[in-house]
C-alpha positions in Angstrom: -18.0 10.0 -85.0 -14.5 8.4 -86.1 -12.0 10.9 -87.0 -11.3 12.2 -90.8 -8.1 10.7 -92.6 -5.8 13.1 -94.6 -3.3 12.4 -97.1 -4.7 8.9 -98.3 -4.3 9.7 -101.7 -0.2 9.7 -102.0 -0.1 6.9 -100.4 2.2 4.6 -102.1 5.2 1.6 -101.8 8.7 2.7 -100.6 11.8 1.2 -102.7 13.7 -1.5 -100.7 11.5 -4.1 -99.2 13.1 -7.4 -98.8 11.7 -10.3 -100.1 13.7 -13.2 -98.9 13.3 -13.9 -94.9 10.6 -14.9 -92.7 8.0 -12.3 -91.2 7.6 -9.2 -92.0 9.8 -7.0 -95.1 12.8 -5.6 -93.8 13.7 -2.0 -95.0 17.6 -1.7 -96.3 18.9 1.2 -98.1 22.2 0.3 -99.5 22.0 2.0 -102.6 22.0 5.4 -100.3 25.8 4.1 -99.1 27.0 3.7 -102.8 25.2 0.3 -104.0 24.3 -0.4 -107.7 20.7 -0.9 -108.3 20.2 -3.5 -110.9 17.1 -5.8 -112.2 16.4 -9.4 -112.8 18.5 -9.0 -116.2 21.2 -7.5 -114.7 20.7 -4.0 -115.7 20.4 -0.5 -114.2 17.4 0.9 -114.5 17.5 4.3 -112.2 19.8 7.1 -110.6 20.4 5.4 -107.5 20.0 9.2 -105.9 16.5 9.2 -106.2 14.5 9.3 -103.4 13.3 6.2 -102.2 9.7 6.6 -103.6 11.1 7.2 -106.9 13.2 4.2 -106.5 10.1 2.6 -105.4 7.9 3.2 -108.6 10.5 2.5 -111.0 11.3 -1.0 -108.9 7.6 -1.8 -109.2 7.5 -1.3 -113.6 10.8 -4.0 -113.7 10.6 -7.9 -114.2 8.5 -9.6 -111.4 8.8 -5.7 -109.4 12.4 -6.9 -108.1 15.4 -5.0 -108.0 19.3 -6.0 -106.5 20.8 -3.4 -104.2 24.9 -4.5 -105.4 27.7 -3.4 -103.1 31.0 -4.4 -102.1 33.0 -4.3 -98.6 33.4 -0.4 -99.0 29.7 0.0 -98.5 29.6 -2.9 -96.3 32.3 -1.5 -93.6 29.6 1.1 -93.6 27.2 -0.1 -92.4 25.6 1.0 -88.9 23.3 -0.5 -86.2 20.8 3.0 -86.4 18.9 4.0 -88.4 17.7 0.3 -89.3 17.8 0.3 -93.1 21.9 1.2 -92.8 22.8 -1.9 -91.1 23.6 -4.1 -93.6 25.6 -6.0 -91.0 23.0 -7.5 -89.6 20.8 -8.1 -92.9 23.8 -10.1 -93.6 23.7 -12.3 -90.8 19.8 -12.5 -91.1 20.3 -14.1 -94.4 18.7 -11.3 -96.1 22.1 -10.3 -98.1 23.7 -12.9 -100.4 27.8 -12.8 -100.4 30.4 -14.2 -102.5 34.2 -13.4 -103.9 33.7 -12.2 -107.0 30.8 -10.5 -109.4 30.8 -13.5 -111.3 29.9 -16.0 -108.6 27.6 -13.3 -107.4 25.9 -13.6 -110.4 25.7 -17.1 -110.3 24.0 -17.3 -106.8 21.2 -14.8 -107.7 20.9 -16.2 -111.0 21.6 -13.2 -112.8 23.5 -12.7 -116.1 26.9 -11.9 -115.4 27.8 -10.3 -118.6 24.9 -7.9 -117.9 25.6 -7.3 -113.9 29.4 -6.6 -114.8 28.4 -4.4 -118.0 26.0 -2.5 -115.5 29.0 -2.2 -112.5 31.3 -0.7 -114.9 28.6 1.9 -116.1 28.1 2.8 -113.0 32.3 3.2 -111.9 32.5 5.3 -115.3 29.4 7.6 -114.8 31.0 8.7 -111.2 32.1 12.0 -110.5 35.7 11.9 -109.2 34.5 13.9 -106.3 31.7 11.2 -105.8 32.0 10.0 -102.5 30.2 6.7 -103.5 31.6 3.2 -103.7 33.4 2.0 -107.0 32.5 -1.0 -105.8 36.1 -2.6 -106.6 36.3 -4.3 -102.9 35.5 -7.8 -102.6 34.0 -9.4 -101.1 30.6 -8.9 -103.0 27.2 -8.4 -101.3 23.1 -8.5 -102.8 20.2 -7.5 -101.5 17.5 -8.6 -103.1 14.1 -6.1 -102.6 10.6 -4.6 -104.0 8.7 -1.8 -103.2 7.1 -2.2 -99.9 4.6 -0.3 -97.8 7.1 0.9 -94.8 5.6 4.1 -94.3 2.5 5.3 -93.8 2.2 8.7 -95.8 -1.6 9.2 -94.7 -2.9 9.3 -91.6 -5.4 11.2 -89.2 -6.4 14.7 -89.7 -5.9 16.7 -86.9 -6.2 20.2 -85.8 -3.4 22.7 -84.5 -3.3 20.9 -81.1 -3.2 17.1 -82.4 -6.1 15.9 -81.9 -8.1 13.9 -83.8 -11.2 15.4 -85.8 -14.5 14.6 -87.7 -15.1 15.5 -91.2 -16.9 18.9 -90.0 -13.7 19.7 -87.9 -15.0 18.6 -84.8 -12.3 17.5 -82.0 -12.8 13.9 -81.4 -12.9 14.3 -77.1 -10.0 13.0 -74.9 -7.7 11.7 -78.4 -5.1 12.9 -79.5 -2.5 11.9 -82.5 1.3 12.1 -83.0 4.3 10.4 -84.9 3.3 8.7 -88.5 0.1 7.8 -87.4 -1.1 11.9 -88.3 -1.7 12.4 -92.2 -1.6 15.5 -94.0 2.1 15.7 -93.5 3.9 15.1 -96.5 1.6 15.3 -99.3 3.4 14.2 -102.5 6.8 14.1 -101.1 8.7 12.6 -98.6 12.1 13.2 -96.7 13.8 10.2 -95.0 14.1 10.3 -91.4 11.3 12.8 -90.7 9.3 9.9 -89.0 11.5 10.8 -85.6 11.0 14.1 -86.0 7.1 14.1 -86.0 7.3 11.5 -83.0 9.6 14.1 -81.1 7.4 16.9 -81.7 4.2 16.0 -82.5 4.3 13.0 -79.3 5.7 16.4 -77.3 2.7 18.7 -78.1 -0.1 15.9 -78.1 1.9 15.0 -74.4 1.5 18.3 -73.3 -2.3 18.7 -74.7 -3.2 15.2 -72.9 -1.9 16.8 -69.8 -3.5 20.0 -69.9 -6.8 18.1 -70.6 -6.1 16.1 -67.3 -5.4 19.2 -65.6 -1.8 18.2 -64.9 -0.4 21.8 -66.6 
């Protein structure tokens, strides 16, 4: 008998998806590193600080389900090869981030309204903390990433028992299988915490190792 799934039910798109680019969407986080989230008419339209599932269902209810991660050369400079959805860097030379000089011609290239993207930039420098680590975003040059909500995790999975492996609806461990990393569901339920994926591939891939082995009579 195939082995029950758990956790189907919260499954649901992640905020940051591109949409320009060949094959598959590319994750990118900007807005994490101090980007302004905007619309298709320029405006904000969430607390950046929300977690990217958030982000994600309040992306989907815009114009078309697009949003514009906004940032200047502060955020850029920080960008990082690892984890993948900080390296703006090489989104950039992917031609998955739009640049140019100023807001204005910004604007212009992603045919948004200026008046609008600037009103929404200033908002956003005003509303900061002056402890707020963020960007003011007052470094040009200026950078977009244009991005939806995307499936780029997987939420659900497999049910498995204490030992990770696989089982039926009644409970019953599916022989010689066993589950680890994102592919195991009943993890997160309605929540989820960024980066956790390594840490159920470390541990879970360790005791589902170490279970395969025991089966094999290697430990």
């Amino acid at each position: 008998m195939a082995p029950d799934v758990a956790g189907m039910e919260f499954v649901e798109p992640s905020f940051g998806a591109s949409v320009d680019g060949d094959g598959p969407p590319r994750l990118l986080l900007a807005q994490q590193e101090g980007a302004v989230v905007v619309n298709s008419s320029g405006d904000r339209f969430v607390d950046e600080r929300a977690d990217i599932k958030e982000l994600g269902r309040a992306c989907a209810a815009q114009p078309d389900g697009l949003a514009f991660q906004v940032f200047d050369q502060d955020v850029m400079n920080r960008s990082r090869a690892t984890p993948a959805p900080r390296d703006f860097a090489s989104a950039l030379a992917a031609g998955l981030v739009r640049t140019a000089p100023t807001i204005d011609s910004l604007a212009g290239d992603l045919d948004l309204p200026v008046g609008a993207l600037e009103a929404s930039l200033v908002g956003f420098r005003e509303g900061l903390d002056p402890t707020d680590r963020r960007s003011r975003l007052l470094t040009p040059p200026y950078y977009a990433f244009r991005c939806r909500a995307g499936l780029s995790s997987t939420y659900g999975g497999i049910r498995v028992d204490g030992r990770l492996r696989p089982v039926t609806p009644d409970g019953t461990p599916v022989p010689g299988l066993f589950a680890a990393g994102e592919v195991v569901g009943g993890f997160h339920g309605a929540g989820y915490i960024n980066g956790s994926a390594l840490g159920k591939a470390a541990v879970f891939g360790r005791v589902a190792g170490l279970g395969a082995a025991a089966g094999a009579g290697h430990v």
